[in-house]
C-alpha positions as a Python dict, from the first residue, in 0.01 Angstrom:
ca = {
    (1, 'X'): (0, 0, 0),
    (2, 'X'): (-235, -165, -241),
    (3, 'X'): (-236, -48, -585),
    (4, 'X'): (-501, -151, -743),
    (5, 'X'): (-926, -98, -693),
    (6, 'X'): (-1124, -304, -477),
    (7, 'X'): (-1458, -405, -492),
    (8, 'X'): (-1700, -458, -168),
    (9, 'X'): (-2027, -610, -104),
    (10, 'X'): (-2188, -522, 218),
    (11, 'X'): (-2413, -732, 374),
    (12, 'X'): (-2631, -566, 672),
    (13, 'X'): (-2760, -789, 859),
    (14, 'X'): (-3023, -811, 1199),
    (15, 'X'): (-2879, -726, 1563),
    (16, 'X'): (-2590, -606, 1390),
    (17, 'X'): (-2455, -985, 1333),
    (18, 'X'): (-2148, -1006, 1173),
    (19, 'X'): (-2195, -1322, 1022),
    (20, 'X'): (-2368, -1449, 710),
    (21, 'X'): (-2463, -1818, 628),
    (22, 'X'): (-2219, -1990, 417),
    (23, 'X'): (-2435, -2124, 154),
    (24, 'X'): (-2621, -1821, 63),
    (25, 'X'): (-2293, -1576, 72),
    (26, 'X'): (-2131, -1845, -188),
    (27, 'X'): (-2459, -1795, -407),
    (28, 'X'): (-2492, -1425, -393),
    (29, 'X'): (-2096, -1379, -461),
    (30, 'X'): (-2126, -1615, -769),
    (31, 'X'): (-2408, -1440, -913),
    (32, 'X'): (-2285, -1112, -863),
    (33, 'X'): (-1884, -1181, -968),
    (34, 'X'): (-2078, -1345, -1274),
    (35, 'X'): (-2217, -1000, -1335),
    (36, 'X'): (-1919, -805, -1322),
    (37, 'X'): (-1688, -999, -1536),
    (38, 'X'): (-1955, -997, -1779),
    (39, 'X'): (-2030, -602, -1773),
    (40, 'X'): (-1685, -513, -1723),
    (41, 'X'): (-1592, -760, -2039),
    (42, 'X'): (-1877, -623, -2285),
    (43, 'X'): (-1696, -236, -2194),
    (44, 'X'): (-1356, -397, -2284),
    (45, 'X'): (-1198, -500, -2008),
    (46, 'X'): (-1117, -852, -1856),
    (47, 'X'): (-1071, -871, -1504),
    (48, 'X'): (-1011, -1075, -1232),
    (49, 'X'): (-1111, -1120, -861),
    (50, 'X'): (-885, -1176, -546),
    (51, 'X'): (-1117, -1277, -281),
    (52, 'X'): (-927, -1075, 60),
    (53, 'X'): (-1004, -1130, 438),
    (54, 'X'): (-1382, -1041, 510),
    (55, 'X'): (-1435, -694, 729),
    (56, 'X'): (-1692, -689, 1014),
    (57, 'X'): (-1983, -368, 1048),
    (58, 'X'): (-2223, -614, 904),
    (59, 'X'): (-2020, -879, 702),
    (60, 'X'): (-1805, -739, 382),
    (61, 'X'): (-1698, -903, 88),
    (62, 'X'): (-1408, -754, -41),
    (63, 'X'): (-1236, -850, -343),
    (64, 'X'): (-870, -712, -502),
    (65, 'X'): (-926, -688, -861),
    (66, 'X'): (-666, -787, -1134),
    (67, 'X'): (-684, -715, -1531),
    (68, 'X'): (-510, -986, -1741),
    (69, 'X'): (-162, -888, -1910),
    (70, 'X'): (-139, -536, -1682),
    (71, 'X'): (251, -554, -1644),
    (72, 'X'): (342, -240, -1866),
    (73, 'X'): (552, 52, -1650),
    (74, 'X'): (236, 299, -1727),
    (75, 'X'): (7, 66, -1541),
    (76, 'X'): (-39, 387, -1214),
    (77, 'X'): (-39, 636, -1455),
    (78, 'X'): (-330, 485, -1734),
    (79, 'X'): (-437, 167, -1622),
    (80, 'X'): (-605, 207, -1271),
    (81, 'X'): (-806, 486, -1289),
    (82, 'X'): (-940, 343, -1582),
    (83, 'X'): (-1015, 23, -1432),
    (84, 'X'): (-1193, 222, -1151),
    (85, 'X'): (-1428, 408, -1415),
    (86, 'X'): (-1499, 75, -1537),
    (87, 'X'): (-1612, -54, -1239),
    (88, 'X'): (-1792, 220, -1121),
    (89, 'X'): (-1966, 219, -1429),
    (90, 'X'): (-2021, -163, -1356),
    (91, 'X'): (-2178, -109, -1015),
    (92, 'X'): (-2399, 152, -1132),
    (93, 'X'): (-2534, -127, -1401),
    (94, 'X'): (-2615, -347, -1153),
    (95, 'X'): (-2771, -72, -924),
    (96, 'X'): (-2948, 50, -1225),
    (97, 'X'): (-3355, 49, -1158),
    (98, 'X'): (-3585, -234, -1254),
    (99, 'X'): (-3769, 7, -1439),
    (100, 'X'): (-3622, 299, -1715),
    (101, 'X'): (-3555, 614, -1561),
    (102, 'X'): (-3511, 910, -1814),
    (103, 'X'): (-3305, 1149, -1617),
    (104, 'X'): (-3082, 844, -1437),
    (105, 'X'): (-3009, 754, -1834),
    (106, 'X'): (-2975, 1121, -1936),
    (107, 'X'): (-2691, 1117, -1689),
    (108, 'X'): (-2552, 789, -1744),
    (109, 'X'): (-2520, 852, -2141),
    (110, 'X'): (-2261, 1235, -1985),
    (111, 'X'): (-2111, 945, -1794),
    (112, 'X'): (-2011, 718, -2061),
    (113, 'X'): (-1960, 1024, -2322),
    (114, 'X'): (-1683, 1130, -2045),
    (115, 'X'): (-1567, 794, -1944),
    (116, 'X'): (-1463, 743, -2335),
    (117, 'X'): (-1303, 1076, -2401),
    (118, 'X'): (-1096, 985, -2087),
    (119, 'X'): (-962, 650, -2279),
    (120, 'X'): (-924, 834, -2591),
    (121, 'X'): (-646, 1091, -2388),
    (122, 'X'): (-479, 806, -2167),
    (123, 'X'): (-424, 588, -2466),
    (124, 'X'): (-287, 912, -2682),
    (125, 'X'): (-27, 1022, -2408),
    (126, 'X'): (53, 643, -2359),
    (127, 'X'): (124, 620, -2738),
    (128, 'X'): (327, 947, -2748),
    (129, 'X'): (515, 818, -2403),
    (130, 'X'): (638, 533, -2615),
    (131, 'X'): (734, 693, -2919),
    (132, 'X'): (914, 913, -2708),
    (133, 'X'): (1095, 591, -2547),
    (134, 'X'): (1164, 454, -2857),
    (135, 'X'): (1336, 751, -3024),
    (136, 'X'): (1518, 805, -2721),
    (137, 'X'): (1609, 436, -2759),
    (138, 'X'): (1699, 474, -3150),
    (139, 'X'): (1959, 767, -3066),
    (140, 'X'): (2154, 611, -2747),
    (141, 'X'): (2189, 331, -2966),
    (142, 'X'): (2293, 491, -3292),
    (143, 'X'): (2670, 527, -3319),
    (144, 'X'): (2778, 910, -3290),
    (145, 'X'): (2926, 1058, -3617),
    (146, 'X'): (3323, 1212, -3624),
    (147, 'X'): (3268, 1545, -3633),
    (148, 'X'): (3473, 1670, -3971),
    (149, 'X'): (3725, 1972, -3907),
    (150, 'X'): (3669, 2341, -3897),
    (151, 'X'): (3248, 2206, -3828),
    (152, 'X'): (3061, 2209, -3489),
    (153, 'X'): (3021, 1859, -3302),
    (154, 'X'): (2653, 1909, -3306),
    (155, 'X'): (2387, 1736, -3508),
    (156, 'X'): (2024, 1762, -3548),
    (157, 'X'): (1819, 1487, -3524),
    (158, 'X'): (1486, 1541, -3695),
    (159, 'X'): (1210, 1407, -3519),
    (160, 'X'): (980, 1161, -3718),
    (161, 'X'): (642, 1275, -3861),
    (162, 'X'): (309, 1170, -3657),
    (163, 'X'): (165, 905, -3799),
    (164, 'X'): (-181, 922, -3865),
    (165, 'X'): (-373, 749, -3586),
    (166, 'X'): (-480, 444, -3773),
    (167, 'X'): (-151, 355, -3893),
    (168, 'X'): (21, 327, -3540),
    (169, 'X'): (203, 47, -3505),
    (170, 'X'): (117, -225, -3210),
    (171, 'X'): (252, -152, -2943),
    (172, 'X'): (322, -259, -2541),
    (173, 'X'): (12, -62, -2453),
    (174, 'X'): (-199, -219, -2612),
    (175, 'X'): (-126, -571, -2503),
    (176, 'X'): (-182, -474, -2169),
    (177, 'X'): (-419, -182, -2203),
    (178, 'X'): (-747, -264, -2295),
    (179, 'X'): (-920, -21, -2464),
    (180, 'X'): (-1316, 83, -2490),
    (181, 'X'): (-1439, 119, -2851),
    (182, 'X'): (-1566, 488, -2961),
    (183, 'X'): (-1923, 286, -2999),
    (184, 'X'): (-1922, 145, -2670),
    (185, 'X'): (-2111, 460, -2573),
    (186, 'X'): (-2459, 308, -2587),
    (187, 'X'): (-2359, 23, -2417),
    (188, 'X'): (-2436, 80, -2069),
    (189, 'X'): (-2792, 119, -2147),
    (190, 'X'): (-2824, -178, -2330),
    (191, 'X'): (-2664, -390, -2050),
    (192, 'X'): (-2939, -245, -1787),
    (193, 'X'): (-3159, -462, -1949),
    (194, 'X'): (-2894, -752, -2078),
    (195, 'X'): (-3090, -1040, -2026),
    (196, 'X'): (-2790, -1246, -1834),
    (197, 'X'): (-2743, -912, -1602),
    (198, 'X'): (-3090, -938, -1477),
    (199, 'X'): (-3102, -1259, -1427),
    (200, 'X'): (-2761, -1293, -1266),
    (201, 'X'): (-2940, -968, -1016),
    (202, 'X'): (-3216, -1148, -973),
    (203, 'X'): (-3105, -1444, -875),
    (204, 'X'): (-2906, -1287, -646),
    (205, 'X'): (-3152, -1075, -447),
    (206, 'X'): (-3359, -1448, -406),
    (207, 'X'): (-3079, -1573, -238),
    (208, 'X'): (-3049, -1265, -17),
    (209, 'X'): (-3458, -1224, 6),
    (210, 'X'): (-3473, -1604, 128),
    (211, 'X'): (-3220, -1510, 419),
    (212, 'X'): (-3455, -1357, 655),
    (213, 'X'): (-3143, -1208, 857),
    (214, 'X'): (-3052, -970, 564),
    (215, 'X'): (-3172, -619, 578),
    (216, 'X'): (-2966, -428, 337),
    (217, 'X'): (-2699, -490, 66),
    (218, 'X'): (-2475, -176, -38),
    (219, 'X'): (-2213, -180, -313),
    (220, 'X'): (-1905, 6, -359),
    (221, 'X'): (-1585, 76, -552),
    (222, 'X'): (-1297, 147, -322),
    (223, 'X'): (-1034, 320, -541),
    (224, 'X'): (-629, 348, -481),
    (225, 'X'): (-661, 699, -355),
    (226, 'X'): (-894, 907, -245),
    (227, 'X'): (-1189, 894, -27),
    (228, 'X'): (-1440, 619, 3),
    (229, 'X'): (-1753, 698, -178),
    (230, 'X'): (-2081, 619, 14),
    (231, 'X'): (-2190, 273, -30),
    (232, 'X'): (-2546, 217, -318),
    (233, 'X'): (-2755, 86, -58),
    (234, 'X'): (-3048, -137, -147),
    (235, 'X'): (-3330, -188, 149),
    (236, 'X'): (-3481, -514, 189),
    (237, 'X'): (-3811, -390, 48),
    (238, 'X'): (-3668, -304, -261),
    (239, 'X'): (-3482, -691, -294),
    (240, 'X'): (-3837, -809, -478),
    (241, 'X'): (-3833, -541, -725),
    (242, 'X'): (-3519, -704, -904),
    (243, 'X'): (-3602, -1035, -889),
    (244, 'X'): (-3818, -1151, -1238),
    (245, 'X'): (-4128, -1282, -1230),
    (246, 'X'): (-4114, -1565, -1500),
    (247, 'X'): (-3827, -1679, -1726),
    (248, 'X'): (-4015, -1687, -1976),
    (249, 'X'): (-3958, -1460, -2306),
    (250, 'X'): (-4246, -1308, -2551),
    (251, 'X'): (-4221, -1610, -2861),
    (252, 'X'): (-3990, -1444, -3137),
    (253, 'X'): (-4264, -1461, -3456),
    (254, 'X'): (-4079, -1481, -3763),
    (255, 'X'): (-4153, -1617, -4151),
    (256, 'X'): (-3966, -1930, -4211),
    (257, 'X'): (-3942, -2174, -4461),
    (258, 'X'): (-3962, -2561, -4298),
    (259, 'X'): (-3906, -2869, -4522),
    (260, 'X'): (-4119, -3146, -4408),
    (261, 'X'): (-3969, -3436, -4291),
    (262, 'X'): (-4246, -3641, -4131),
    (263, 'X'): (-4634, -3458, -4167),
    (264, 'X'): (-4890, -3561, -3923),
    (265, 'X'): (-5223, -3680, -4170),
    (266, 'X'): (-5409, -3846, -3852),
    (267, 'X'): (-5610, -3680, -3579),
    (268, 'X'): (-5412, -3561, -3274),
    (269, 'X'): (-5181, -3329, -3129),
    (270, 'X'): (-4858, -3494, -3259),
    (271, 'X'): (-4609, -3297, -3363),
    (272, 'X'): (-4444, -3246, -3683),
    (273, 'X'): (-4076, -3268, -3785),
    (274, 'X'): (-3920, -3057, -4031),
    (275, 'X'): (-3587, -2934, -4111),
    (276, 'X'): (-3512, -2536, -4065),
    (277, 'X'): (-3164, -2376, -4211),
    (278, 'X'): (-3054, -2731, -4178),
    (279, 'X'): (-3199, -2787, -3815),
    (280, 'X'): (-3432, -3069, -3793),
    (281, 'X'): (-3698, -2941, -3534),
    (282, 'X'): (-4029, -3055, -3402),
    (283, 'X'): (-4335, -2817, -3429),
    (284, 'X'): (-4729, -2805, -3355),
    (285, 'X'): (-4882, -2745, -3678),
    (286, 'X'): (-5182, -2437, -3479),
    (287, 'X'): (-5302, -2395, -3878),
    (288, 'X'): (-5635, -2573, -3809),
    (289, 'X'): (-5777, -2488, -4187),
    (290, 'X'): (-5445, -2631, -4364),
    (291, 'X'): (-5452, -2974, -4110),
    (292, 'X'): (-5796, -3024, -4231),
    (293, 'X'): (-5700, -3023, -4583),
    (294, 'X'): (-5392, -3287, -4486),
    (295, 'X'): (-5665, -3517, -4327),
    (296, 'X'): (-5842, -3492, -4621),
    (297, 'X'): (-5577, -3562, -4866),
    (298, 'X'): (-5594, -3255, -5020),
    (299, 'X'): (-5281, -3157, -4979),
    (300, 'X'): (-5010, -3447, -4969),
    (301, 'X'): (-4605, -3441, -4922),
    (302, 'X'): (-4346, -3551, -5113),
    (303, 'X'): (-3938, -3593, -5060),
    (304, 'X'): (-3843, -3222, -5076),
    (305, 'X'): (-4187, -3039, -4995),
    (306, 'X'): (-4151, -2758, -4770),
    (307, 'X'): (-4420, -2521, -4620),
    (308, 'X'): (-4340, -2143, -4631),
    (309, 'X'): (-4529, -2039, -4268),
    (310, 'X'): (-4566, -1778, -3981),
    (311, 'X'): (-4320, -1993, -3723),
    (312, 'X'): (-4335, -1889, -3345),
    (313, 'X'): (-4065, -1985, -3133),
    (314, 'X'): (-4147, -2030, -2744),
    (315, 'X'): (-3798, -1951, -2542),
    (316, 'X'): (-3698, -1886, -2201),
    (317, 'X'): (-3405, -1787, -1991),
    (318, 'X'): (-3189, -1980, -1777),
    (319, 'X'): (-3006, -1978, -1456),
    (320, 'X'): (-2746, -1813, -1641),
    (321, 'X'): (-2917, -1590, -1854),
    (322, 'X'): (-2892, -1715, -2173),
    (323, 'X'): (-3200, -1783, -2412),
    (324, 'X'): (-3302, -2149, -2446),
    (325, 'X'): (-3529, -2219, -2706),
    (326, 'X'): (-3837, -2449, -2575),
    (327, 'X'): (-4068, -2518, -2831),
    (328, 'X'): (-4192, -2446, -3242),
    (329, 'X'): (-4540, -2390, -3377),
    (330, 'X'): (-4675, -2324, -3690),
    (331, 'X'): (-4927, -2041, -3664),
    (332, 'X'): (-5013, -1958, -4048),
    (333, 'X'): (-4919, -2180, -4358),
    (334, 'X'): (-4865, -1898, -4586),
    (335, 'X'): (-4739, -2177, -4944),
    (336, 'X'): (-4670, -2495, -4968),
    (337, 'X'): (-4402, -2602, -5190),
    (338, 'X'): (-4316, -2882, -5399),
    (339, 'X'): (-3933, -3014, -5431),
    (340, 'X'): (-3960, -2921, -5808),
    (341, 'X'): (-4008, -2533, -5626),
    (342, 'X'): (-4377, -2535, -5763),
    (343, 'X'): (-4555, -2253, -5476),
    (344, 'X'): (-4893, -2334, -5417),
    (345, 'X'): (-5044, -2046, -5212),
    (346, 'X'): (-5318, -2124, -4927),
    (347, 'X'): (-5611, -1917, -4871),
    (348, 'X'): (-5480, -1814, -4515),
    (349, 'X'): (-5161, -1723, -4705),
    (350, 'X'): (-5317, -1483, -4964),
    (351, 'X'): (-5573, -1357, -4682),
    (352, 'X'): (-5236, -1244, -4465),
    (353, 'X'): (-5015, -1094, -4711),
    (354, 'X'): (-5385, -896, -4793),
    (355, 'X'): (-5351, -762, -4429),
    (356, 'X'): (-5037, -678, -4415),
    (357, 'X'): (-5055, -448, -4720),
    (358, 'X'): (-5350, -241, -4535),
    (359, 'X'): (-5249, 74, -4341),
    (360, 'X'): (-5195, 23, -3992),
    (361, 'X'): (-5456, 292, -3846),
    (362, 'X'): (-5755, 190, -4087),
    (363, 'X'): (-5975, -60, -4282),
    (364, 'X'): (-5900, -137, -4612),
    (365, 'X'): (-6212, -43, -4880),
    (366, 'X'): (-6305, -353, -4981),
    (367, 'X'): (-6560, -243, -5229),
    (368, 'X'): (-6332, 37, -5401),
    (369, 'X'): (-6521, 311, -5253),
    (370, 'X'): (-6499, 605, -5042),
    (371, 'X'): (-6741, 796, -4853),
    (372, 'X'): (-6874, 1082, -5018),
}
């Protein structure tokens, strides 16, 4: 009998067929293995995937999974039914709604409050298992003292004071135990809307959408005992909902200070160059009143001048889901700076820092009045 959790992808597909192009079943396992690892990694746990003979009713994906280093004896006892939280907890992620739902994270944050209490007790009772082992260890070891005359052949063997838990030695465990950190407990929610997990689950769904065959997808867990839980079933109306409609992220607007390398003083849409924290970028200077007074020479650039500015950054994700940075502009030139760290402030630059001292629901009183 198998001992360890398996995960299944179910593929329903028209007339009952019970098989699935090759091309898109590589694509959607890829994406969604991809997923996984990552989830089940950022909740502390590496894993592995066996890929197992395909089952019919539809077409199944089945895969054994494996942690890393999971050779210790108390592997039944702690490790797999941990494992299986994990995943479920994994699957649920991925299932998780394109859009927030209150009570579905009310119950998710009891989930991971219990799946974490759970770790705390397996890891306790494996660390008392071993000291128990070890002093067991220590004694049939130890020599056994001549009992003196006229005195009983018995001895008492103290047993050694806990040891608070932050001074436990390392032990088997926990090289092959991982173990979920007491602040992992927020963690689910933030990976329902990690960046790489939607775009691993949307990718996946246009693979599946594109397949015109494919009429359902349901995920499952499949643990070492017990029975079967029902598959999460996802219709093929509901395959657009998780698929993103543009890669492309809100610009991250930030305050930056940009020593220029090579100005632009001629009409045009040429970019500048500057260097950032050491990062030579490229940037469109959008300040139309401060390139008016470089045209005009009023403001020139030396070796070592640096603008102080309101710097957007234009990003997007990619086929992975990581954040690629696409372009630089220069919205607001708040100082410019000589290399001898003179700070000459621009009108735009006083007018901002103005604004920003105002209250955020009302005007400021410009003439030092109030209404009577």
């Amino acid at each position: 009998m198998d001992i360890v959790p398996r995960l299944e992808v179910h593929y329903y597909l028209q007339d009952d067929s019970h098989s699935l192009d090759a091309v898109v079943r590589n694509r959607c396992e890829a994406e969604f293995l991809a997923a996984v690892s990552y989830i089940a990694q950022t909740l502390g746990v590496e894993l592995r995937f066996e890929a197992t003979v395909p089952a019919e009713g539809g077409f199944r994906d089945i895969w054994r999974i494996v942690v890393g280093k999971a050779s210790h004896p108390l592997l039944g006892t702690v490790l797999i039914p941990l494992v299986s939280l994990v995943l479920t907890q994994t699957v649920n992620i991925w299932n998780a709604p394109p859009k927030p739902n209150p009570e579905l994270e009310k119950q998710q944050l009891e989930i991971n409050r219990l799946i974490i209490e759970h770790w705390k007790l397996e890891n306790q009772l494996s660390q008392l298992e071993i000291q128990k082992r070890e002093r067991e260890s220590a004694l049939a070891s130890k020599p056994s003292a001549q009992p003196q005359a006229g005195t009983a052949a018995t001895m008492t063997v103290p047993a050694p004071p806990p040891m608070p838990a932050a001074e436990h030695p390392p032990s088997a465990v926990n090289d092959s135990i991982p173990l979920v950190s007491a602040n992992a407990s927020g963690k689910p929610l933030q990976l329902q809307r990690d960046l790489k997990v939607v775009t691993r689950r949307s990718n996946f769904y246009k693979h599946l959408l594109a397949y015109e065959r494919a009429t359902a997808v349901g995920f499952r867990v499949v643990p070492v005992d017990g029975p079967s839980p029902d598959e999460a079933i996802t219709e093929r109306s509901q395959f657009a909902a998780f698929i993103m409609q543009s890669n492309v992220l809100e610009p991250d607007v930030s305050e930056a200070l940009v020593e220029i390398v090579s100005p632009v003083i001629s009409e045009g849409d040429m970019k500048w160059k500057g260097r950032r924290s050491g990062e030579v970028i490229t940037f469109a200077m959008n300040d139309w009143a401060f390139k008016q007074q470089v045209f005009r020479n009023e403001v020139s650039f030396q070796h070592g001048d640096s603008i102080r500015c309101v710097l957007e950054t234009d990003r997007k994700l990619d086929e992975a889901g990581n954040e690629k940075i696409t372009g630089y502009r220069v919205t607001t030139v708040l100082d410019k700076i000589d290399g001898s760290g003179k700070v000459h402030e621009t009108f735009q630059g006083r007018r901002k820092r103005f604004a920003d001292k105002q209250p955020a629901d009302g005007q400021a009183d410009l003439f030092g009045t109030t209404d009577a």
